[in-house]
N, C-alpha and C positions, 0 to 999 in steps of 0.2 A: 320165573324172572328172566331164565334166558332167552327164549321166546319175546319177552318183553321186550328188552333190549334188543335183540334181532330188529325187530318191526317196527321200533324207535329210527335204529340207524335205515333200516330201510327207506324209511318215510323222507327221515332226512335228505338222504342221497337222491331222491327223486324230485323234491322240492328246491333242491340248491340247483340241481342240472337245470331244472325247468326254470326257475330265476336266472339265472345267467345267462339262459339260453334265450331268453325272454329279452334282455336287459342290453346283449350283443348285437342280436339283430334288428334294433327300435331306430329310429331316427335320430338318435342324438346320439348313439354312439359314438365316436372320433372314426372318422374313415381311414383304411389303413391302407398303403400300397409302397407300391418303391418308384426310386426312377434310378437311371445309370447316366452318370455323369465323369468326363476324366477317368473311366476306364474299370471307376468302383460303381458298386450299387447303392444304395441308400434307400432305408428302409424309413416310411412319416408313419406320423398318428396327425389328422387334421379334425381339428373340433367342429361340434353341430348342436353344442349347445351353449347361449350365453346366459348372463344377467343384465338384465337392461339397468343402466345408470354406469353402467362401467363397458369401455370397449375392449373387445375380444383379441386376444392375442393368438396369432397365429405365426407355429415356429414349424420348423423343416429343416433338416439337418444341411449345414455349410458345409458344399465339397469342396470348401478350399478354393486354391490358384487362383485367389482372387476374383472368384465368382462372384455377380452382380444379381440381380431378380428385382421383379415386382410382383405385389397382389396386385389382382383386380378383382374388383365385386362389383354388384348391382341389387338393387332392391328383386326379392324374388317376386314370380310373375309379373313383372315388367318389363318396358322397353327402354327403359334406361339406360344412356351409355356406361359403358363399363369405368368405373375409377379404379386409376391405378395409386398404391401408395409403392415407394420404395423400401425395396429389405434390408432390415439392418442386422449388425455382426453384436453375435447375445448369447453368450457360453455358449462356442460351438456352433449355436444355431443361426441360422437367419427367419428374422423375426420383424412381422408386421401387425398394424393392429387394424380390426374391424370395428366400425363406430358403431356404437350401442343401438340400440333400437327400440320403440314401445314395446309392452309386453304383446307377444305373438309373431313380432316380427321377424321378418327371414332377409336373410342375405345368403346369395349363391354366390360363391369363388372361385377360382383358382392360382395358382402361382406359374412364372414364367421365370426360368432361371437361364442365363449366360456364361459359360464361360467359355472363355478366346472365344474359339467356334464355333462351338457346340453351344445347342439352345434346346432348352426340354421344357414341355409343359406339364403341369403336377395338378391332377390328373393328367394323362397322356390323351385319355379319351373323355368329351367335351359332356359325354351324357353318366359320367360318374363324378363332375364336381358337387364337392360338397354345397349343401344348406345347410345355414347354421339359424337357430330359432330361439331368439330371447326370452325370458321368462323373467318374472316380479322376484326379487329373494322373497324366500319361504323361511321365517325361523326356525332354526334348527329345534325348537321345545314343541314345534307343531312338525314337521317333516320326518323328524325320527322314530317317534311314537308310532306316526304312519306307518312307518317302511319296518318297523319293527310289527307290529301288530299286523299288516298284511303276511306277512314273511310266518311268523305264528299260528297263522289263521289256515296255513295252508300246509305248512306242518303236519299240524291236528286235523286235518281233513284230510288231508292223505294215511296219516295217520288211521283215521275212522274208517277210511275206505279199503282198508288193509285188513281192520279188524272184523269189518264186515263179511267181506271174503272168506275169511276164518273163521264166524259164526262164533267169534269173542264177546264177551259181554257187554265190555266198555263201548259198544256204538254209540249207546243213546249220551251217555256224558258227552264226550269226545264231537259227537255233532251237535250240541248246543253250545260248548265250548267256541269251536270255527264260526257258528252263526255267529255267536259275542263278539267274535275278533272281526270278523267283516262288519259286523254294525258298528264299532266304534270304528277301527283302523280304515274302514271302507266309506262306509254310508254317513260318517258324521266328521273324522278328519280330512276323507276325502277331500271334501268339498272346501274344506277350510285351504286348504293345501292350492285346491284350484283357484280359489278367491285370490290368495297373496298371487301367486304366478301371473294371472291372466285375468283376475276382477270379474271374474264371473263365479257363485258358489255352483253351479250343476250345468253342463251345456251337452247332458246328453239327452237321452227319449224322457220327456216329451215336446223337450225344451230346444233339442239339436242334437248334431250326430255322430257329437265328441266318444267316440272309438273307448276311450280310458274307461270314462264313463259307465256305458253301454256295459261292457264287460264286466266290472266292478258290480252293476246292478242286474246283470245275468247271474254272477255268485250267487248272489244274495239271493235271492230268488228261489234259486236252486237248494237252496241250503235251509231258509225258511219252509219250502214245500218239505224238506225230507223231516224236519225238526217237527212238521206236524204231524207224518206217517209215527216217527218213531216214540211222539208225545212223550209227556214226562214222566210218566210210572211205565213199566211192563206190558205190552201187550200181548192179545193172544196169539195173536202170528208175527212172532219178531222177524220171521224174514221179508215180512215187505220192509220192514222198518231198513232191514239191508240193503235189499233192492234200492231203495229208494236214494238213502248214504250212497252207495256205490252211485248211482246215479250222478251223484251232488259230485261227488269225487271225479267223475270222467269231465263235467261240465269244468270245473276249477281247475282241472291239467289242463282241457284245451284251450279254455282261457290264456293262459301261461302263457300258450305256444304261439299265440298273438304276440308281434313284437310291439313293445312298450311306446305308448306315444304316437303310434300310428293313426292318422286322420285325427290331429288333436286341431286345437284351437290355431289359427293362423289370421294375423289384420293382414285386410285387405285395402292394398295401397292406394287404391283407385278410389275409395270413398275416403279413405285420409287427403290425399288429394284435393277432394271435391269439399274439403271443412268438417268432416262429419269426425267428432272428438277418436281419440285412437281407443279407446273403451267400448267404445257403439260400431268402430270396424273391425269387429275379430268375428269372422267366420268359421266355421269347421268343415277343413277339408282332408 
């Protein structure tokens, strides 16, 4: 039992790092930096992910002495002049809002703040302003099941991949268990998930080259191949059945180690532009 537990927490501890670590470094993270204004530092979180139908607030800490600022944005990859909104005073903060967008769509920012003489741009440097990337709301009775059944899925495959190593018995459970959770949590809510956001169910191989996708169905993949080495009775050489888990296990870490979101779905303004509906211009880059 203790053993058990050991291997349990173990598993745990390496799927939480890897989610987080996965979840921090993705493109919608909030970007985080400081600037120095009036002699203090101040430290932002500036967002990079919206809901389309509502516009995005973006806040930045008020240094006071009657400091002034503006955003400005633009449509991302485009040459559109920059619009500026002016910043308002909002517990503390100064606070502007970015207009919503179809689902996929981006807007790149930054802030310009004033006081007396001193002027700072937030980012400082022009090749770390945020893009921010709207998405469809996703009900939460279809997003959580998600984000919970991935999260389980990967548990029990690290899990499995641990026990393998050990030449524990529990493999062949334990990795039909994870293939379960990636076929519903992955292969069947996935899609649902990407449907509400972006109105597409699948835009990855064969279909495009949505990054979430791709990896999702690398799991799977991986996981199916080992679930058939290790079949569902006993076999006679259960260490390939290992090899194979362990296998499935290295492919689901470095999945992980992909940051989240990366080369997902993005409309492309230029055919919005040109009439073509914001549904039929989302590309994946």
């Amino acid at each position: 039992m203790r053993r058990t537990l050991l291997l349990w927490v173990a598993a745990f501890l390496i799927t939480a790092g890897a989610a987080v670590y996965q979840r921090r470094t993705g493109p919608t993270y909030p970007a985080r930096g400081s600037f120095r204004l009036g002699g203090r530092t101040y430290r932002y979180r500036l967002i990079r992910s919206g809901t389309t139908g509502c516009d995005a607030r973006v806040r930045i800490p008020d240094p006071g002495g009657g400091a002034t600022g503006v955003l400005l944005f633009r449509r991302y990859r485009t040459r559109d002049p920059l619009t500026e909104v002016p910043l308002r005073r909002e517990g503390g903060k100064l606070a502007a809002d970015l207009p919503s967008q179809p689902p996929a769509g981006k807007l790149v920012y930054h802030l310009r703040l004033i006081r007396g003489s001193e002027a700072r741009r937030v980012p400082a440097d022009p090749g770390e302003d945020p893009v921010i990337r709207f998405k469809g709301a996703v009900p939460a009775a279809v997003l959580l099941p998600h984000i919970l059944l991935m999260f389980l899925s990967m548990l029990v495959g690290v899990r499995a991949g641990l026990a393998g190593l050990l030449g524990r018995d529990e493999v062949r459970r334990l990795a039909w268990v994870t293939l379960g959770g990636l076929t519903l949590g992955g292969m069947i809510l996935g899609p649902v998930v990407q449907k509400y956001a972006f109105g597409a169910f699948w835009t990855g191989f064969p279909l495009g080259f949505d990054l979430t996708d791709n990896k999702t169905l690398i799991m799977w993949v991986a996981w199916l191949a080992a679930c058939g080495v290790v079949g569902l009775r006993p076999r006679k050489h259960p260490g390939r059945g290992r090899i194979a888990v362990g296998i499935a296990t290295v492919v689901m870490l470095a999945v992980y180690l992909i940051p989240h979101s990366l080369h997902g779905s993005e409309l492309d303004y230029g055919k919005l532009d040109r009439g073509v509906p914001p549904s039929r211009a989302i590309d994946t880059r």
